[in-house]
NUMAR-868536 format. One record per residue: x, y, z of N, C-alpha, C in turn. Coordinates in steps of 0.2 Angstrom, whole numbers. Example, Ala and Ser with C-alpha at 12.3 -4.5 7.8 and 13.67 -1.06 7.14 Angstrom:
BEGIN
SITE   n_east   n_north    n_up   ca_east   ca_north   ca_up   c_east   c_north    c_up
SITE       66       -28      39        62        -22      39       66       -16      39
SITE       64       -11      35        68         -5      36       64         0      39
! end
This chain:
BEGIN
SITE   n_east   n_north    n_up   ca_east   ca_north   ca_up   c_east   c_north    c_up
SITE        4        -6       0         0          0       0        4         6       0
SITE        2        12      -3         6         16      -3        2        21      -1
SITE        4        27       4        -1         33       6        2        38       4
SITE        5        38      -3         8         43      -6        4        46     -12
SITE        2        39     -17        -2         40     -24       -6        33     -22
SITE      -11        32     -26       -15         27     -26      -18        28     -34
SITE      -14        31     -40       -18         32     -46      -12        34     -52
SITE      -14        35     -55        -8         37     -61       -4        44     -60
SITE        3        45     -58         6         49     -57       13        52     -60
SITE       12        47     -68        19         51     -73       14        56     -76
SITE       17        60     -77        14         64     -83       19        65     -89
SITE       22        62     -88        29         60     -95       29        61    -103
SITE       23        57    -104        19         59    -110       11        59    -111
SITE       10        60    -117         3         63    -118       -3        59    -116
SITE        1        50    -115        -6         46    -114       -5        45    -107
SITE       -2        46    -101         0         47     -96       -2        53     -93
SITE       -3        60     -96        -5         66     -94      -13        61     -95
SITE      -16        60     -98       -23         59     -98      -26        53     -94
SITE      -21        49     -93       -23         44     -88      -23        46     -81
SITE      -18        52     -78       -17         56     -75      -25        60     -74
SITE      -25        61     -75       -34         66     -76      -37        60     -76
SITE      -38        56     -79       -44         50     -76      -42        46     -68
SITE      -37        46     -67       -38         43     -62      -32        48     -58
SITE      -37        52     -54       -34         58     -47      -31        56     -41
SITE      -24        58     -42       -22         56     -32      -27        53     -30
SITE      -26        48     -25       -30         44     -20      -31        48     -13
SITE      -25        54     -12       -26         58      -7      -24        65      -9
SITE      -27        70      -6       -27         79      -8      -20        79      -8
SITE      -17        80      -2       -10         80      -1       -2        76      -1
SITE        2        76      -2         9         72       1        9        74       6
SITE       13        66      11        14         65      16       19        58      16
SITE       23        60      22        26         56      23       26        51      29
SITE       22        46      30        23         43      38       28        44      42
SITE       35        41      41        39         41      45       40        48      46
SITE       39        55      45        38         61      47       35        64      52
SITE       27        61      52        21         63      54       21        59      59
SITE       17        64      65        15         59      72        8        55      71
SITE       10        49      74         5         44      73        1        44      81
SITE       -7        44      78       -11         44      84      -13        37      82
SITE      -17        32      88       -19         26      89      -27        29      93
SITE      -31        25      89       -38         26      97      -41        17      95
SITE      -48        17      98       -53         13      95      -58        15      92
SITE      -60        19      91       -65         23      88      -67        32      86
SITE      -64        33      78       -62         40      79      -68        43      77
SITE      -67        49      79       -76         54      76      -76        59      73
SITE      -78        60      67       -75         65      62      -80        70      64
SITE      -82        75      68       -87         80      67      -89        82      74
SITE      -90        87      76       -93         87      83     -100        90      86
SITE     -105        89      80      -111         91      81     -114        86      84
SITE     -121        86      86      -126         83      88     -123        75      89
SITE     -125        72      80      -122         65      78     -116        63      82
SITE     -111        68      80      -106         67      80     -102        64      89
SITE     -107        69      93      -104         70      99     -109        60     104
SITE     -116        61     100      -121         55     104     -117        51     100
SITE     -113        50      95      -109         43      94     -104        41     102
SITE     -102        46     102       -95         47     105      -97        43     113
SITE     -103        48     113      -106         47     121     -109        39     119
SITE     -109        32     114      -113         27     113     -105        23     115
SITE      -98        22     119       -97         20     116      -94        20     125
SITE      -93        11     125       -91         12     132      -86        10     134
SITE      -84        13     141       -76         12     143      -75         3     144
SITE      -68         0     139       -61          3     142      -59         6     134
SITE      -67         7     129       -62          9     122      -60        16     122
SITE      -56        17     119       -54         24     119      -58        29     114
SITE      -60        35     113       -63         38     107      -60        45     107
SITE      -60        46     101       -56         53      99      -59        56      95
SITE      -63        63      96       -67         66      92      -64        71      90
SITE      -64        74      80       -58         79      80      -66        81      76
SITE      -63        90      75       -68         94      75      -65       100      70
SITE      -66       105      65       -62        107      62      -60       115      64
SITE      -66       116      69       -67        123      70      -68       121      77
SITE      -71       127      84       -72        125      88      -75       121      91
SITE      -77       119      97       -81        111      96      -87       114      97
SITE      -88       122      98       -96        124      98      -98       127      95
SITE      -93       124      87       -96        130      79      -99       122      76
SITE     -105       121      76      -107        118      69     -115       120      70
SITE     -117       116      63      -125        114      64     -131       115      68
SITE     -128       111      72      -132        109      79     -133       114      82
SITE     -127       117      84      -128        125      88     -134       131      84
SITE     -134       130      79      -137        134      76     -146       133      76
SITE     -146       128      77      -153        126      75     -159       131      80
SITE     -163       132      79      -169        137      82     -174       133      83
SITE     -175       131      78      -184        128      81     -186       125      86
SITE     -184       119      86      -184        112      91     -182       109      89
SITE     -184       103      91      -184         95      90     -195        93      90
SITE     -195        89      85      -202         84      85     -202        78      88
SITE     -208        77      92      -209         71      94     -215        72      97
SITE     -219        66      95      -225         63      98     -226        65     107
SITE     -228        71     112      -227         70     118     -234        71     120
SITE     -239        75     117      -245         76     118     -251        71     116
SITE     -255        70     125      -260         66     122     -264        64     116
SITE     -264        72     113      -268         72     108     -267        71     102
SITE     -260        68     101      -256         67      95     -254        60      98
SITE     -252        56      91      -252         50      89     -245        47      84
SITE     -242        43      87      -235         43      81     -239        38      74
SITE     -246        38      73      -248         38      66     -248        44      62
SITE     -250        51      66      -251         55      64     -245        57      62
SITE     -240        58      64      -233         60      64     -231        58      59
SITE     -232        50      59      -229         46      50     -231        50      46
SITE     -238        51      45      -242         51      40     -239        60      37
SITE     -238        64      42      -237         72      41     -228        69      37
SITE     -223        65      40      -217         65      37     -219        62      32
SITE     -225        55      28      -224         54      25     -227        60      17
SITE     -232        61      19      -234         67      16     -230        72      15
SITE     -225        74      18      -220         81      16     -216        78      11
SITE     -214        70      14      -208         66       8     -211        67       0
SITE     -217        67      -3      -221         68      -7     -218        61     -11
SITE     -217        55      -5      -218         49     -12     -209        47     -10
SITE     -204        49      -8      -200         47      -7     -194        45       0
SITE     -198        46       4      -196         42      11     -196        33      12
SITE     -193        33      15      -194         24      15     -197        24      23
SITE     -205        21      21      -209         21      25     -208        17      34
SITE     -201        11      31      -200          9      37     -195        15      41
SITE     -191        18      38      -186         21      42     -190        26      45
SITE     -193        29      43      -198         34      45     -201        33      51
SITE     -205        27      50      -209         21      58     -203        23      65
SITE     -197        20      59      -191         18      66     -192        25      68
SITE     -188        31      65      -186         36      69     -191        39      71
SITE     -201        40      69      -204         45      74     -205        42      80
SITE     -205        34      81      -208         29      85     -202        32      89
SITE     -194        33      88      -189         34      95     -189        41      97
SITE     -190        45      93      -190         55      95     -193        56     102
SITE     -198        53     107      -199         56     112     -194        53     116
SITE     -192        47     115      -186         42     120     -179        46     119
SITE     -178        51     114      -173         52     111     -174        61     115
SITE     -180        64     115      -180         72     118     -178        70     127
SITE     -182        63     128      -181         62     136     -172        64     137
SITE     -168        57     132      -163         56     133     -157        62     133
SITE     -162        69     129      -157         73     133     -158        77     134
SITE     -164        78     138      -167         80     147     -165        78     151
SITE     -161        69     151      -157         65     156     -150        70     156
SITE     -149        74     150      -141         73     149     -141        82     149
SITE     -145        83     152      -144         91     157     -146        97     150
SITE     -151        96     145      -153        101     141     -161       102     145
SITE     -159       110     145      -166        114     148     -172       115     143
SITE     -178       113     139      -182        114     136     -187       119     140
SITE     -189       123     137      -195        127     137     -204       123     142
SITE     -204       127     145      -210        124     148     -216       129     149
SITE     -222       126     150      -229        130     152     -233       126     158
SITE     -233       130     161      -239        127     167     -233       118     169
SITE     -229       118     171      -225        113     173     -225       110     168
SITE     -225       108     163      -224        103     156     -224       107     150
SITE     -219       103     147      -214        104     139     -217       109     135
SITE     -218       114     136      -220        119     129     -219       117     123
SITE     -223       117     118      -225        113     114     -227       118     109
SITE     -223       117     101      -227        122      95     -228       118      91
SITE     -231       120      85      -232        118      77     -226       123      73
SITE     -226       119      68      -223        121      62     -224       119      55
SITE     -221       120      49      -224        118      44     -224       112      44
SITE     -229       107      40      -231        100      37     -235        96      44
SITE     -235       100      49      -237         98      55     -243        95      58
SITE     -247        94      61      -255         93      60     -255        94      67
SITE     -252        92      73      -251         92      81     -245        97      82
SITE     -249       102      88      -242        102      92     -236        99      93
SITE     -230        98      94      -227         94      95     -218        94      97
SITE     -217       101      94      -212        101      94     -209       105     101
SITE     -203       103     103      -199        106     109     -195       110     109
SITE     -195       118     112      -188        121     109     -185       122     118
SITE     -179       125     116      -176        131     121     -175       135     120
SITE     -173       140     125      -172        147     125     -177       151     120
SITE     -182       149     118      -186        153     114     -185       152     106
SITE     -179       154     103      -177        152      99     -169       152      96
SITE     -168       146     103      -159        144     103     -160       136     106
SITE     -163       134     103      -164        125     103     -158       123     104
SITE     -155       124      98      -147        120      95     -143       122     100
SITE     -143       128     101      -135        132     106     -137       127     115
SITE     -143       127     118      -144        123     123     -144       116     123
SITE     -144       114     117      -145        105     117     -136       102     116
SITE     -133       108     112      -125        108     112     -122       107     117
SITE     -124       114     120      -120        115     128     -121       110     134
SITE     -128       105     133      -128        101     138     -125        95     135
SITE     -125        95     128      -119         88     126     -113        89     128
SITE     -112        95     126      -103         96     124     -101        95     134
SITE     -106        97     138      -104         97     146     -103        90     147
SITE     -108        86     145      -108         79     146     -101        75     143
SITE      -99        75     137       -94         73     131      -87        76     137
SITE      -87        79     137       -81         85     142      -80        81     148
SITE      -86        78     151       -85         74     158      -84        65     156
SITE      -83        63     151       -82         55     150      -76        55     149
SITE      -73        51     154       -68         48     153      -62        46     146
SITE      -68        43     143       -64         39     139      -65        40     131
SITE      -66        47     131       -69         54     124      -63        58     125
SITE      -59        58     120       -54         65     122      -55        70     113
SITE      -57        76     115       -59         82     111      -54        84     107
SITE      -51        85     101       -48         90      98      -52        95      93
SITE      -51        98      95       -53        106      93      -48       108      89
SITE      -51       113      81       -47        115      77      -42       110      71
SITE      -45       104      70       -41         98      68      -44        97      60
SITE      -42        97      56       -46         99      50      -44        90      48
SITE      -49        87      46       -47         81      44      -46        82      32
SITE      -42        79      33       -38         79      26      -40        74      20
SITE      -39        69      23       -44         62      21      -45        57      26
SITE      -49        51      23       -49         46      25      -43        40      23
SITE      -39        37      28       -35         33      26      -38        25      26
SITE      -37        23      21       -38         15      21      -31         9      18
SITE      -34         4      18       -31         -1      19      -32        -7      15
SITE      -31       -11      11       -33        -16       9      -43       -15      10
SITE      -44        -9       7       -53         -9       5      -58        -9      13
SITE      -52        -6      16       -55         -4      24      -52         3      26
SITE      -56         7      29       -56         12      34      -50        10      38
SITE      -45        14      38       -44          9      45      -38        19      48
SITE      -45        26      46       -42         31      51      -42        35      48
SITE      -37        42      48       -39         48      46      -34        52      44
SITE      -31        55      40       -26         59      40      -29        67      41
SITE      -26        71      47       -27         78      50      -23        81      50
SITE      -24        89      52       -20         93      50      -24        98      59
SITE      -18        96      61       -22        102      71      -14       108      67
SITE      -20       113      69       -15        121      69      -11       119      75
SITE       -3       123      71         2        125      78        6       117      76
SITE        3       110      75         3        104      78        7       101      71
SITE        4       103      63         6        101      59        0        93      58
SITE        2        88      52        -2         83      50       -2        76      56
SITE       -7        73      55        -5         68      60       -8        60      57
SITE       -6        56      57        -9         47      56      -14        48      61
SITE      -22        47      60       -25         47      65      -27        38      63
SITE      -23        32      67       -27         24      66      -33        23      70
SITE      -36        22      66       -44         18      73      -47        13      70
SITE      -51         9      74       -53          1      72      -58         4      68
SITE      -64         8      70       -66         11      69      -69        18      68
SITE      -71        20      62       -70         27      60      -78        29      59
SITE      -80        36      63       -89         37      62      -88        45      57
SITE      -89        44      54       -89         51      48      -96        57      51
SITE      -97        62      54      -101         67      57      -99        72      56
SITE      -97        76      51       -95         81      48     -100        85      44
SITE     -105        85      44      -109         89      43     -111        92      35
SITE     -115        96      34      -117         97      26     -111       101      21
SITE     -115       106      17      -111        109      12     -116       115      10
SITE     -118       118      15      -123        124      13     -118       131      10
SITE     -111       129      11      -107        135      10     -105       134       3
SITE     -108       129      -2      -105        128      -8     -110       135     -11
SITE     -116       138      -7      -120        142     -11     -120       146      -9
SITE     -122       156     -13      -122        162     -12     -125       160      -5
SITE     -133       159      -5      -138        160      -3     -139       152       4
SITE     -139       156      11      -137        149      13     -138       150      22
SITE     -138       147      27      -140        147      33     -136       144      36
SITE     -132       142      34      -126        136      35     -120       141      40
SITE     -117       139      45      -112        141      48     -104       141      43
SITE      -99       144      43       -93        145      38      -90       136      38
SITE      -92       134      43       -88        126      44      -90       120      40
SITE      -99       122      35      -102        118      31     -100       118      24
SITE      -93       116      24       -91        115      16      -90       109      14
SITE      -93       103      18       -95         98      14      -88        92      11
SITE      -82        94      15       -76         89      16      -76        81      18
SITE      -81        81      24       -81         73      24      -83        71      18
SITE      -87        72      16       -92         68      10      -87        68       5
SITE      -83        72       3       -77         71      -1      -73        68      -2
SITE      -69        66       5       -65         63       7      -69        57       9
SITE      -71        56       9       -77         49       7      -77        45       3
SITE      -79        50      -1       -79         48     -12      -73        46     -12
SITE      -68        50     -10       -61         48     -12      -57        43     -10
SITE      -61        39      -4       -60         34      -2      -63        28      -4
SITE      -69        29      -8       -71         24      -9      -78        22     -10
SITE      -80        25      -4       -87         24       0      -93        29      -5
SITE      -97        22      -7      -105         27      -8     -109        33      -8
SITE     -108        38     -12      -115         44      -9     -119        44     -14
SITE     -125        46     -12      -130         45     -14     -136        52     -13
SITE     -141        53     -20      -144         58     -17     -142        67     -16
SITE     -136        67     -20      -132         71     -18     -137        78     -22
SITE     -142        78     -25      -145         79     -28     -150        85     -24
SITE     -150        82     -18      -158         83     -11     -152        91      -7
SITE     -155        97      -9      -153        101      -6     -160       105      -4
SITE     -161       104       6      -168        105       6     -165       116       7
SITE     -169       119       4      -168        125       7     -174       128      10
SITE     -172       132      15      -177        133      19     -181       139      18
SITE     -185       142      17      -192        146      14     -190       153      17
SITE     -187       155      23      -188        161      25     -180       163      30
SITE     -177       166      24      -168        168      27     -168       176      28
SITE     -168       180      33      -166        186      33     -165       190      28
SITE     -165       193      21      -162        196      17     -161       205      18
SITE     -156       206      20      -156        211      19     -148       213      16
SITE     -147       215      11      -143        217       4     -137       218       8
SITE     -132       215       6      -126        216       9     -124       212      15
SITE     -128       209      20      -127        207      25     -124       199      25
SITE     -124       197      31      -123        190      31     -130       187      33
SITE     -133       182      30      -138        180      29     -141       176      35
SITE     -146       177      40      -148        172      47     -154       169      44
SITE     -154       164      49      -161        160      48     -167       163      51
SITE     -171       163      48      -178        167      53     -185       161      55
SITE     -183       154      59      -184        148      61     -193       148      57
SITE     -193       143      55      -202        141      53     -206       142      59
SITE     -204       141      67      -207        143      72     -210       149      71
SITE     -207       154      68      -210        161      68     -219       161      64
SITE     -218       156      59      -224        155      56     -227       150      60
SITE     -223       144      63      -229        140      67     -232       143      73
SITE     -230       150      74      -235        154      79     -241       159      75
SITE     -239       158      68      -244        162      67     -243       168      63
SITE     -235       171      63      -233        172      56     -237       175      49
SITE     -238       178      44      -241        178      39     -235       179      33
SITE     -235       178      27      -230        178      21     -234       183      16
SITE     -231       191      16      -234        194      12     -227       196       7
SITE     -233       198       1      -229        202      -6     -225       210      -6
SITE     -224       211     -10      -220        218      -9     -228       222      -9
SITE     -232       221     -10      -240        224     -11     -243       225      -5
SITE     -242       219      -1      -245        218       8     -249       212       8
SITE     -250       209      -1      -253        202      -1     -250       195       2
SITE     -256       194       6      -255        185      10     -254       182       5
SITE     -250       181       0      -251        177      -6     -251       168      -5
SITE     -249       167       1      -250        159       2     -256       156       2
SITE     -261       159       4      -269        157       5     -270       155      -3
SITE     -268       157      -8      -267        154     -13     -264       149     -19
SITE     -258       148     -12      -256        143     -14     -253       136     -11
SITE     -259       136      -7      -258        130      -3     -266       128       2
SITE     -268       125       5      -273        125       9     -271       126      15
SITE     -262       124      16      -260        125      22     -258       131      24
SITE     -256       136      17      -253        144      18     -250       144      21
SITE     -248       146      25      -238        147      30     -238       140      31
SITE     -241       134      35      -241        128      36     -240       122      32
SITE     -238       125      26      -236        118      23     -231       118      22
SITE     -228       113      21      -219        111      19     -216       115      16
SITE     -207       115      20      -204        117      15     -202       118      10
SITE     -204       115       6      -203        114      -1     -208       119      -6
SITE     -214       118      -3      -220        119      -6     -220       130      -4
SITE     -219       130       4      -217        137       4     -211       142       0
SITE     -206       136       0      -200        139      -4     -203       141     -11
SITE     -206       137     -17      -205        137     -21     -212       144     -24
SITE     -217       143     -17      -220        150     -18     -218       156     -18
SITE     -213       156     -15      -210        161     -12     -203       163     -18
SITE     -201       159     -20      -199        161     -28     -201       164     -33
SITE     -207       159     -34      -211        162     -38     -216       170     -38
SITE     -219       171     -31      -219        178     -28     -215       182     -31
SITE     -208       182     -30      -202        186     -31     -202       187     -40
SITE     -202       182     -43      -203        183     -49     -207       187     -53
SITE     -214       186     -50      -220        189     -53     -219       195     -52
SITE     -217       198     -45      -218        204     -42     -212       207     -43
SITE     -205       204     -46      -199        208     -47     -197       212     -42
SITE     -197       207     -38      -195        211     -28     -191       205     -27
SITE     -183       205     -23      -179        203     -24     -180       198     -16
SITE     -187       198     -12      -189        196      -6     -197       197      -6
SITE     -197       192      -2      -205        192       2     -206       195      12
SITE     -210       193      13      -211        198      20     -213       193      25
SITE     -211       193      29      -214        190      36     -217       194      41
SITE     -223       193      44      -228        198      48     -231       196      53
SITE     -226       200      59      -229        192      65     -234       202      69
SITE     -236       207      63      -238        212      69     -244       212      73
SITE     -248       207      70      -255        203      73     -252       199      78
SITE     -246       198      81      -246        192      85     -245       196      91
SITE     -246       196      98      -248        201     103     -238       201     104
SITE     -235       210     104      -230        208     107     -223       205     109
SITE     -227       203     116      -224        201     122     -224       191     121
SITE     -230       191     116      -227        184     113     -222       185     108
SITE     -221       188     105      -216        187      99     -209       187     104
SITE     -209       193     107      -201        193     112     -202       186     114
SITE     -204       184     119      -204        178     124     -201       172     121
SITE     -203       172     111      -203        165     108     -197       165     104
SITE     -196       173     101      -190        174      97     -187       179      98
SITE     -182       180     106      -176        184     109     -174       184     104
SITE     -169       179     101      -163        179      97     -163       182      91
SITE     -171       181      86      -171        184      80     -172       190      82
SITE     -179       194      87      -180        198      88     -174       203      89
SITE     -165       203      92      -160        205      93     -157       207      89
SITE     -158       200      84      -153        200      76     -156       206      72
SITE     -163       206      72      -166        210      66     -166       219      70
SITE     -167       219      76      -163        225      79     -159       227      76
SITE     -153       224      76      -147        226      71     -146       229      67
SITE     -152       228      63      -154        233      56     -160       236      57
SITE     -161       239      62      -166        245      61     -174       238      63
SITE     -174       235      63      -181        230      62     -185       229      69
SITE     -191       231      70      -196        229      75     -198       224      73
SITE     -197       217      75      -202        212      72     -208       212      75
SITE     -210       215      80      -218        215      81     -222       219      78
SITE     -218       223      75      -222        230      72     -219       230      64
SITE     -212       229      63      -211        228      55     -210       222      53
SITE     -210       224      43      -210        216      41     -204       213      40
SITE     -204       210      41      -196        205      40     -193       203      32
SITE     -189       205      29      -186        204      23     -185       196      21
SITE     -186       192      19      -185        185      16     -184       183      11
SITE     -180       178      10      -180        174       4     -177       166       7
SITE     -179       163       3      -176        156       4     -168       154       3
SITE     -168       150       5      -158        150       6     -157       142       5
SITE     -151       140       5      -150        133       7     -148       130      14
SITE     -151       124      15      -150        125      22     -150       117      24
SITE     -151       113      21      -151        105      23     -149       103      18
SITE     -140        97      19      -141         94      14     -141        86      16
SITE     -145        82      11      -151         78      13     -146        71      10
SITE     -143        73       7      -139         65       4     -132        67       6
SITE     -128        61       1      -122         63       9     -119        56       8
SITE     -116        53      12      -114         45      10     -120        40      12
SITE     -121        34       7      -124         29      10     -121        25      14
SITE     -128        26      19      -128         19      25     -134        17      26
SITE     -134        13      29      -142          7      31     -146         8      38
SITE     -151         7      41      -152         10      48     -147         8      55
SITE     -141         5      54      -137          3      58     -131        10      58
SITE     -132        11      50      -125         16      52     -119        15      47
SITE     -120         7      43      -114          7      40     -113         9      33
SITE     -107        11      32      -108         12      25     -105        10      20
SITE     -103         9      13      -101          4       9      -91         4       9
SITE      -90         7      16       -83          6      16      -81         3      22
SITE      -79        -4      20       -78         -6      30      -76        -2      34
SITE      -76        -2      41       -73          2      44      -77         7      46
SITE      -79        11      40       -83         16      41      -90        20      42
SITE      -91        23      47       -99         21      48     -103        30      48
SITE     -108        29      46      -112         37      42     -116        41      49
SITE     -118        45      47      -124         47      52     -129        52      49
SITE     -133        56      52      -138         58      47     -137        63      43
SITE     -131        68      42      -131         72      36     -126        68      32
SITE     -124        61      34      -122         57      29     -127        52      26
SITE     -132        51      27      -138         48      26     -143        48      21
SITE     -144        45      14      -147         46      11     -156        49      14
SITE     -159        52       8      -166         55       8     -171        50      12
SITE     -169        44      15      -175         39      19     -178        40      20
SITE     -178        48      25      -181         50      28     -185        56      27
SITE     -179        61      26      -178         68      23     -183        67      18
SITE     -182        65      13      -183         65       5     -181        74       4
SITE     -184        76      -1      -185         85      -4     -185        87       1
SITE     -190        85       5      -194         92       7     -191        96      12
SITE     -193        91      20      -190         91      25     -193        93      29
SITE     -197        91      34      -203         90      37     -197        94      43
SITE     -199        99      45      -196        103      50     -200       102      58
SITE     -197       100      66      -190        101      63     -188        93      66
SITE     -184        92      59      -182         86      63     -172        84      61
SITE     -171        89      59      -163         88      58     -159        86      66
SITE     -162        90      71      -157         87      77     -159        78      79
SITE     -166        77      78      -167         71      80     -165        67      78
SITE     -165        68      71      -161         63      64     -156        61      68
SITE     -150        67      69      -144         66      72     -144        64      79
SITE     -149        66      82      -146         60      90     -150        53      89
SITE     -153        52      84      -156         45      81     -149        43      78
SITE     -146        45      74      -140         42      68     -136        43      71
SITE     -135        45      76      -128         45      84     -130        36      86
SITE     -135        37      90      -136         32      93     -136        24      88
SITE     -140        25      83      -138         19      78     -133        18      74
SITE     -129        23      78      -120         21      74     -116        16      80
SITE     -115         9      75      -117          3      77     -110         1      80
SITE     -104         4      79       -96          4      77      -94         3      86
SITE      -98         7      92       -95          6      96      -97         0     100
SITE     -103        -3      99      -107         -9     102     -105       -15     100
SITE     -103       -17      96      -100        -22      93      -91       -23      93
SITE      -88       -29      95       -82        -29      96      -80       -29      89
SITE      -72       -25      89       -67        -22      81      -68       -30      78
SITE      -67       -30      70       -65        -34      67      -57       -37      69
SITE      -57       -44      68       -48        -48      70      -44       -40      67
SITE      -39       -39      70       -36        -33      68      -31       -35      62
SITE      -29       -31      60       -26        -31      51      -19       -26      55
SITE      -12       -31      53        -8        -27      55       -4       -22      50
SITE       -4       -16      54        -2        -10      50        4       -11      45
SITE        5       -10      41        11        -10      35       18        -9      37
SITE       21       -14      37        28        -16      41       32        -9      43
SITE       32        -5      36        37          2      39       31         5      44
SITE       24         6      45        25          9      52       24         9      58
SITE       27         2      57        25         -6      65       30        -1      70
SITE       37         3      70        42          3      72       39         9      77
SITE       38        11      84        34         15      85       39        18      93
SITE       40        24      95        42         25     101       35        30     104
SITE       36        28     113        31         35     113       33        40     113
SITE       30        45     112        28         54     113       24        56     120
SITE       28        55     121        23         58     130       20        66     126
SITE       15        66     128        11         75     127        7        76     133
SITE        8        82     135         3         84     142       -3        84     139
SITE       -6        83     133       -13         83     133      -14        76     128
SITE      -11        71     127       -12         65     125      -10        60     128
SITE      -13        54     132       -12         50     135       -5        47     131
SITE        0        44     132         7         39     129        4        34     125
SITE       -2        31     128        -3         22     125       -7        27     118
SITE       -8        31     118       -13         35     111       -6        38     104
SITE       -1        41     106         1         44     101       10        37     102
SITE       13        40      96        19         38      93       20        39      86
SITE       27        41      85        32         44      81       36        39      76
SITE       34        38      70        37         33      68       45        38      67
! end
């Protein structure tokens, strides 16, 4: 095996330059093993959102795990999330109902089982991290409860009003922080996947200050999150460029669906800025979507009007913009009493401050953005995916669920469901496959912040 080229690399003559172009390095950069520090774990974690960190937490002592993260460990997805999380928790709702709403948004493209599985776990899944010290929103002693689009029941759970993500974070990241046998790097850019004889078997990184490193593990969970930053127009934090899933391909492993980029109906637009999210909660309270004229224009095009699917909202709100050659649409929460708009949404409320904006009293500037991507590498409901070794989680997960639309909100759940069915740490490693003679030869490296039995220096 070579970790140098894995493809055609004379460019000598003209049939060699072109064979060169069909078949590209096997990895983005050179590297030399015996140069570079080699790190050892049992189980590594390429990302540190939601997915990323409830694998981590799945995985019991005496194995080791090592979660590398590219940016802070409280810059991703997850943190950002507003709405909530969905789940069946009110008597008056039914996990028939729930299917039937995800099936209905998928418009034909869900796979009906996977669906069953994950709305049947979502209330066992909000409990679990109530267990693991996240505060949710309450009324009258019990779980405050909204709608949102595609919905039919109340059902959804948020915090802080509208900072879901940032408080479901902070009480994993405290948790992940307090386990033993999870050690965090922060700032670790992962480079590629390394394999082996048609196996995972780790990661090539890049820590600032630190230089490249051999990262080996029995097993490898890929939780790296989307690629909303591939577009102008987006919702996505600067750390969504879509690198795992590359370095995936480049390895080997299946993606699928790459196709499903859900965008979300209603992005802050105001000319020159940087673009926020304006959560679909602000419509599942009641919200209206007007034209540049003052027209509700959704009453006619939908039976649901603010209430239906992303997909269905988006592509009105397009079209709006088209007819009317207004570069946005409007959000109008000035029918909603005040002191509820503050209570539900501090954080937009603050953000749209910024520029001059009352949301109780003006109308809020929109347009759709990118905001979920929904394909990603293929796995199975276990987790794995078609490169031994290495195992997926939900924004590596094909449409099963997602399909187009995206039945809001269920992006956190997905992931602390595709955390928890990432199969890699319950099961004992495969017979082990001995590493390639030259980088058997190993001394330690003592580091104040890495245990000895984990790193060595060829």
């Amino acid at each position: 095996m070579s970790l140098l080229f894995a493809g055609r690399n004379s460019i000598n003559s003209r049939s060699s330059q072109i064979a060169f172009m069909s078949f590209p390095l096997r990895y983005l950069v050179r590297f030399t093993p015996k140069q570079v520090t080699h790190v050892f774990t049992d189980v590594l974690v390429i990302g540190g959102g939601i997915a990323g960190l409830r694998a981590a937490l799945e995985v019991p002592p005496p194995m080791q795990v090592l979660v590398i993260t590219k940016d802070r460990i409280k810059e991703s997805n997850s943190a950002y999330a507003q709405g909530g999380i969905a789940g069946v928790l009110s008597p008056e709702d039914r996990f028939e109902n729930h299917i039937e709403d995800t099936l209905t948004a998928g418009a034909g493209l869900c796979d009906p089982a996977v669906v069953d599985l994950v709305v049947r776990e979502a209330p066992e899944r909000i409990n679990e991290l109530i267990s693991l010290g996240t505060h949710f929103d309450e009324e009258g002693g019990q779980l405050a409860l909204t709608r949102e689009g595609g919905h039919s029941h109340r059902r959804i759970v948020h915090a802080l009003g509208d900072a879901t993500g940032f408080e479901v974070m902070r009480a994993v990241i405290a948790r992940v922080q307090k386990t033993a046998n999870i050690m965090l790097w922060d700032r670790t850019f992962t480079i590629d996947l390394l394999t082996h004889e048609g196996r995972c078997v780790g990661a090539l990184a890049h820590r600032r200050g630190r230089g490249q490193f051999l990262i080996w593990a029995k097993q490898t969970v890929l939780a790296s999150g989307g690629c909303g930053m591939v577009y102008r127009e987006t919702t996505n934090p600067h750390v969504a460029t879509g690198d795992g899933m590359a370095a995936a391909y480049r390895a080997g492993a299946q993606l699928r669906d790459m196709e499903f980029m859900q965008f979300h109906p209603t992005v802050l637009y105001v000319a020159g800025s940087a673009r926020y999210l304006i959560s679909e909660a602000v419509r599942g309270e009641g919200a209206y979507l007007r034209d540049k004229s003052g027209k509700r224009f959704m009453l006619e095009e939908d039976p649901r009007a603010e209430l239906a699917p992303r997909d269905v909202v988006a592509q009105a709100i397009v079209r709006r913009m088209h007819q009317t050659q207004h570069p946005n649409v409007y959000l109008d929460l000035s029918h909603i009493p005040p002191a509820r708009v503050m209570q539900r949404f501090p954080g937009i409320y603050k953000v749209c401050q910024e520029f001059g904006l009352d949301i109780t009293t003006d109308p809020i500037p929109v347009r759709p953005g990118a905001h979920y991507m929904v394909g990603g590498v293929t796995v199975d409901a276990q987790g794995h995916t078609t490169l031994p070794g290495l195992w997926g989680r939900a924004r590596s997960r094909p449409a099963a669920y997602t399909a187009q639309t995206g039945l809001r909100p269920t992006a956190c759940w997905k992931g602390l469901f595709s955390g928890r069915c990432v199969d890699a740490a319950r099961r004992p490693p495969p017979p082990s496959r001995p590493i390639p003679f030259k980088f058997r030869q190993c001394r330690a490296d003592l580091s104040r912040t890495t245990p000895a039995s984990w790193i060595c220096r060829i």
